[in-house]
PADREN-743652 format. One record per residue (C-alpha): residue in three letters; x, y, z. Coordinates in Angstrom, 3 decimals. Example, Ala and Ser with C-alpha at 12.3 -4.5 7.8 and 13.67 -1.06 7.14 Angstrom:
! residues 2
+--------+----------+----------+----------+
: residu :       c1 :       c2 :       c3 :
+--------+----------+----------+----------+
:    ala :   12.300 :   -4.500 :    7.800 :
:    ser :   13.670 :   -1.060 :    7.140 :
+--------+----------+----------+----------+
END
This chain:
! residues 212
+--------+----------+----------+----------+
: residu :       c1 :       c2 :       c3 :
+--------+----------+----------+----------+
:    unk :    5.258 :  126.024 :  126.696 :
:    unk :    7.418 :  126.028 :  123.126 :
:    unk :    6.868 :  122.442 :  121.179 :
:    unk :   10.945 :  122.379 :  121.655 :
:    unk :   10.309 :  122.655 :  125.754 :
:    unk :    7.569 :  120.139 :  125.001 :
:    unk :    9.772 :  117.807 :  122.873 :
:    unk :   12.782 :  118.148 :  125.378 :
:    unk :   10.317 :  117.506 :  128.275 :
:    unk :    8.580 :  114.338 :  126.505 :
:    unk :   11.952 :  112.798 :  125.826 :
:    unk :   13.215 :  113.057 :  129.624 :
:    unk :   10.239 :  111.259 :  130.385 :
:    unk :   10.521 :  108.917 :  127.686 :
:    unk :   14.151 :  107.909 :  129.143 :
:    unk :   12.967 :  107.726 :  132.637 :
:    unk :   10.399 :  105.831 :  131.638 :
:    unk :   12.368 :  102.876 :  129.608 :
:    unk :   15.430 :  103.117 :  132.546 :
:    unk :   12.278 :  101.779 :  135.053 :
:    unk :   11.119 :   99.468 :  132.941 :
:    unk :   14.437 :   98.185 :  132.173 :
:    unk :   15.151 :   97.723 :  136.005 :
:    unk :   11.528 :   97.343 :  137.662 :
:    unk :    9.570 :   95.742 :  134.828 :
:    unk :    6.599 :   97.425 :  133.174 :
:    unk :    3.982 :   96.063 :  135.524 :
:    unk :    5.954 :   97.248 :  138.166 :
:    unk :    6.499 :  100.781 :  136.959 :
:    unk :    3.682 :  103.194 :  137.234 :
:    unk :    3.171 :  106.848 :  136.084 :
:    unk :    3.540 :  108.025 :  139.377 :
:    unk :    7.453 :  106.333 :  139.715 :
:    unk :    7.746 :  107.959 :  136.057 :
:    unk :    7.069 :  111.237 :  137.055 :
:    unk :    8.800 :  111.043 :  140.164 :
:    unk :   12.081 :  110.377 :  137.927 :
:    unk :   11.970 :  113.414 :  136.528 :
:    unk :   10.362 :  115.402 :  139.421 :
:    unk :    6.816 :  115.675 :  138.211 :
:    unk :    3.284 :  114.240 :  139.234 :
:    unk :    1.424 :  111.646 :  137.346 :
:    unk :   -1.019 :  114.277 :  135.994 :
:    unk :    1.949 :  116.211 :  134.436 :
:    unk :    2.992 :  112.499 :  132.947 :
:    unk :   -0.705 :  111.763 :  131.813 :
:    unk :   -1.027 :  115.041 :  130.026 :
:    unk :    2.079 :  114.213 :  127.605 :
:    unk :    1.257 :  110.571 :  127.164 :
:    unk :   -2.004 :  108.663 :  127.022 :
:    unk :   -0.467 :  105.195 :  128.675 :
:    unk :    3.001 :  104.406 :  130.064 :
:    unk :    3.779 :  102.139 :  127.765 :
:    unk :    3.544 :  104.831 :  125.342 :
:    unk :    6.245 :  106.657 :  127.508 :
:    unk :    8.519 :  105.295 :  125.060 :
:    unk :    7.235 :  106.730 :  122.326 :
:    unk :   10.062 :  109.996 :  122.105 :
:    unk :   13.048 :  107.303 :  122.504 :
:    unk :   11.938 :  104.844 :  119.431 :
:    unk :   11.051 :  107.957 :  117.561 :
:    unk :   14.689 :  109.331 :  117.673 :
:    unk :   16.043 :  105.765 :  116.035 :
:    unk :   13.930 :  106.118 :  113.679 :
:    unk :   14.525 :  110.241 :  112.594 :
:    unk :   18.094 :  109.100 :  112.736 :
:    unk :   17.750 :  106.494 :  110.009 :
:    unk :   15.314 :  108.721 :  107.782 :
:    unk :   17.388 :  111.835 :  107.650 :
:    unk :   20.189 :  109.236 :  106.085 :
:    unk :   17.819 :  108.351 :  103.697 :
:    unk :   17.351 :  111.906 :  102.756 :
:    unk :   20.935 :  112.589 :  102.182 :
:    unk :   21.080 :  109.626 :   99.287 :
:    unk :   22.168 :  110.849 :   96.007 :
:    unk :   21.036 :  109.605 :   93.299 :
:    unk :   24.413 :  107.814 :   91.479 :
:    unk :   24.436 :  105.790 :   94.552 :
:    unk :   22.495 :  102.673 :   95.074 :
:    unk :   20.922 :  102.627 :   98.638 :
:    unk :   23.405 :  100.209 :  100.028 :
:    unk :   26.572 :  102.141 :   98.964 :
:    unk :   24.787 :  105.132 :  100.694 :
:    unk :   24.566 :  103.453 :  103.785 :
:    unk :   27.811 :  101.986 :  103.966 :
:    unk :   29.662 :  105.315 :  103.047 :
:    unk :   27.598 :  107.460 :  105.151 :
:    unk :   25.389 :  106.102 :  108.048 :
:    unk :   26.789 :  105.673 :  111.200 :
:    unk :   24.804 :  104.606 :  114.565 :
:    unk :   24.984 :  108.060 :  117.475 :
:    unk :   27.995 :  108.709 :  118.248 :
:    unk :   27.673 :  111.088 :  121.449 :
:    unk :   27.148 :  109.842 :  124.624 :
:    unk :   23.518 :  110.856 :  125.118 :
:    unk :   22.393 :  109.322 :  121.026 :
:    unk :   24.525 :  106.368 :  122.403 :
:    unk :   22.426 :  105.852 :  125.559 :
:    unk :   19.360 :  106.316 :  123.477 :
:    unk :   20.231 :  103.615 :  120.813 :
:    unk :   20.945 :  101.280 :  123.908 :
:    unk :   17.293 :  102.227 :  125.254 :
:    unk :   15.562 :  101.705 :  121.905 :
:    unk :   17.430 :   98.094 :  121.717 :
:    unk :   15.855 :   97.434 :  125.339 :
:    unk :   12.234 :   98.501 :  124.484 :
:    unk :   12.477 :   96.322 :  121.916 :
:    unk :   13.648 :   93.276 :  123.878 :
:    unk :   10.683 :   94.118 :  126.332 :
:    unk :    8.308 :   94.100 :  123.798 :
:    unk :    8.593 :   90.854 :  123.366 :
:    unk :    6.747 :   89.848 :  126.106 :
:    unk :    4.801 :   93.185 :  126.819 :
:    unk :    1.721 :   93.481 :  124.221 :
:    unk :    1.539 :   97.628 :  125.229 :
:    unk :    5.510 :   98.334 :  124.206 :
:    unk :    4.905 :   95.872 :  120.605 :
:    unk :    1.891 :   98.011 :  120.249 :
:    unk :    3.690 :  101.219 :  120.808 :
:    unk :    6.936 :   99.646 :  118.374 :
:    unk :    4.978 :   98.957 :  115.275 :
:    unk :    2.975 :  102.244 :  115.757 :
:    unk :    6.232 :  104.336 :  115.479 :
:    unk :    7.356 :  102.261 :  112.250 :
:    unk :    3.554 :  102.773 :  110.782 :
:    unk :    3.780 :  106.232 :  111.457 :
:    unk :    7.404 :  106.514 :  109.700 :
:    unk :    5.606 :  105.407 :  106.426 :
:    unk :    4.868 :  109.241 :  105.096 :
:    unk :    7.831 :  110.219 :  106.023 :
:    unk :    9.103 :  107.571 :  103.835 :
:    unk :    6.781 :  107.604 :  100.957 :
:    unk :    8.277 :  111.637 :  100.480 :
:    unk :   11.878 :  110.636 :  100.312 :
:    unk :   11.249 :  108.294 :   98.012 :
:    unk :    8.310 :  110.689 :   96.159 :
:    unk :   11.405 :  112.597 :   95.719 :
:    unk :   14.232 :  110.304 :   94.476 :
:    unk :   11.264 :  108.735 :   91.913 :
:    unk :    9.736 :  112.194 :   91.081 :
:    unk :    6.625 :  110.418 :   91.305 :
:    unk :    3.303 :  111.335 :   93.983 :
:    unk :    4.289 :  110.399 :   97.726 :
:    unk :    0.703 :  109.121 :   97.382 :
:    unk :    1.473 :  107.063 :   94.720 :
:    unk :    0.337 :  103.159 :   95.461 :
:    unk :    4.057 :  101.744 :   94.345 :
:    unk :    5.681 :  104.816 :   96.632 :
:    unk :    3.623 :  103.987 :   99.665 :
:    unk :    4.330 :  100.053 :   99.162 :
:    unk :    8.432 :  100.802 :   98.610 :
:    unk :    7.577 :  103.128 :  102.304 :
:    unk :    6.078 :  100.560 :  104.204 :
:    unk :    8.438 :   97.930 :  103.004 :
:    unk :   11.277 :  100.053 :  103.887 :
:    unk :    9.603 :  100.628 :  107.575 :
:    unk :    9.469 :   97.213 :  107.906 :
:    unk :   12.811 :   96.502 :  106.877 :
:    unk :   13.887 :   99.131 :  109.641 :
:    unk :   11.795 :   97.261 :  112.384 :
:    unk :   12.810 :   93.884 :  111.039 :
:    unk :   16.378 :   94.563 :  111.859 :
:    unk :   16.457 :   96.301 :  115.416 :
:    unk :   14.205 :   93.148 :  115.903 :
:    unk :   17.013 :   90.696 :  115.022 :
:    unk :   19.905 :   93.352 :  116.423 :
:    unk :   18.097 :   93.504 :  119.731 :
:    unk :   17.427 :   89.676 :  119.801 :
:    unk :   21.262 :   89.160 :  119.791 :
:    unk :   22.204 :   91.515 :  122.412 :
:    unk :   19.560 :   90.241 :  125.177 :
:    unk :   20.664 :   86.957 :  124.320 :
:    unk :   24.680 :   87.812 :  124.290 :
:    unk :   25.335 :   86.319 :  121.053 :
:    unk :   28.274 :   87.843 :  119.396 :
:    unk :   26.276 :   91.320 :  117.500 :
:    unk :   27.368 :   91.311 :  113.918 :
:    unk :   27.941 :   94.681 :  111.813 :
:    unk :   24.443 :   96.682 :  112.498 :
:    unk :   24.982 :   98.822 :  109.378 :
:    unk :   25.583 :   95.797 :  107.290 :
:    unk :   22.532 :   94.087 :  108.822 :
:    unk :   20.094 :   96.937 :  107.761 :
:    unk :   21.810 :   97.057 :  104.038 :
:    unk :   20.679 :   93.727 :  103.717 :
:    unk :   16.752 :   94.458 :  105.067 :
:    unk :   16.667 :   97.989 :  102.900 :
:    unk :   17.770 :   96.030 :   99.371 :
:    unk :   15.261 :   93.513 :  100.059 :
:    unk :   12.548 :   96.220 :  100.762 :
:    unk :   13.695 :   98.773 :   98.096 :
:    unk :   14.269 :   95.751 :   95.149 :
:    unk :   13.112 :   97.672 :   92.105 :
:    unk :   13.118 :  100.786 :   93.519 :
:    unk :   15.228 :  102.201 :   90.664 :
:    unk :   12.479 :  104.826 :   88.673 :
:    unk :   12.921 :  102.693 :   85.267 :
:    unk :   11.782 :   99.747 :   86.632 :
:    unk :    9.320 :  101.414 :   88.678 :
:    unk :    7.814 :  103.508 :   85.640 :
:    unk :    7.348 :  100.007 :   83.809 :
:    unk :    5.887 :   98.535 :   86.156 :
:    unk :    3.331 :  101.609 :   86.745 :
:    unk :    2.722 :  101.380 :   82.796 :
:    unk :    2.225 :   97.840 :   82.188 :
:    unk :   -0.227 :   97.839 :   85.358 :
:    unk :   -2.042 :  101.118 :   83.340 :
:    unk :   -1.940 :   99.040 :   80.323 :
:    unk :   -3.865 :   95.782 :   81.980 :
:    unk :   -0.808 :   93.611 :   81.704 :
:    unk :   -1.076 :   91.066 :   85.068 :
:    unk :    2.648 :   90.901 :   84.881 :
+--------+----------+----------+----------+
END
């Protein structure tokens, strides 16, 4: 099988997977009603995913690519914000749409299922390389550099932090406020100082055994 047969085929179970958990529950969803979704045994679901919580794993992972290949098109006159707000723009076509909705009800879910958190902060920990070499390459510093990989996992965090609070205010119908303005407000607070001046000095006065 191609790895784009094997992506497609991962990400129809992925959907099945979070449509029966939306409407059955988790404990009542096994990988046999997955794979019956999508017209395949339980074996065929087992060998793509170790758990069916991690079933999800395909959906979140398509939020997230979706944010970082924004962050790759930021130029370097424009602060992050000003990026964001001129270019990003949640999915527009219908099947992006439908995704975005799933990855806001996996996260609502994982509030009170321990194997979806788990699977939720995995995909954010696992966006931190990916990070660390957009940001290698806006600082021209090492994507292994200790500053990058803090900005990364900051940024990560800032990412989870609000589809936390975005999904929080849809499963409780509270009136959903901007969802591009709410992650410009987690990315400068995770990217403060990001600018490569201030992260040069910083780098050199650490070098130079000055604790501030």
């Amino acid at each position: 099988m191609s790895d784009r047969r094997r992506s497609l085929l991962r990400l129809e179970i992925s959907r099945a997977a979070v449509g029966l958990f939306r409407a059955h529950g988790v404990a009542a969803t096994s990988g046999e009603r997955i794979g019956a979704e999508v017209g395949l045994s339980a074996r065929t679901v087992w060998r793509y995913f170790r758990t069916k919580e991690s079933c999800v794993e395909p959906v979140l992972h398509r939020n997230v690519d979706h944010v970082v290949a924004t962050l790759r098109r930021w130029p370097p006159e424009r602060t992050l914000s000003e990026h964001l707000l001129a270019e990003y723009r949640p999915p527009a076509d219908p099947e992006a749409a439908a995704d975005a909705d799933a990855v806001l009800a996996v996260i609502a879910l994982s509030r009170t299922e321990p194997g979806l958190r788990a699977v939720w902060l995995a995909v954010h920990e696992r966006a931190e390389p990916v990070l660390a070499e957009v940001l290698a390459a806006r600082l021209a510093r090492a994507s292994d550099d200790v500053e990058v990989r803090v900005h990364a996992a900051a940024i990560a965090a800032a990412l989870r932090i609000s589809g936390e609070d975005l999904a929080a205010e849809v499963a409780e119908g509270a009136t959903v406020s901007d969802p591009v303005a709410r992650l410009c407000v987690a990315l400068r607070a995770a990217t403060h100082g990001v600018g490569a001046a201030a992260v040069t000095t910083v780098h050199t006065d650490v070098r130079a055994g000055d604790p501030e």
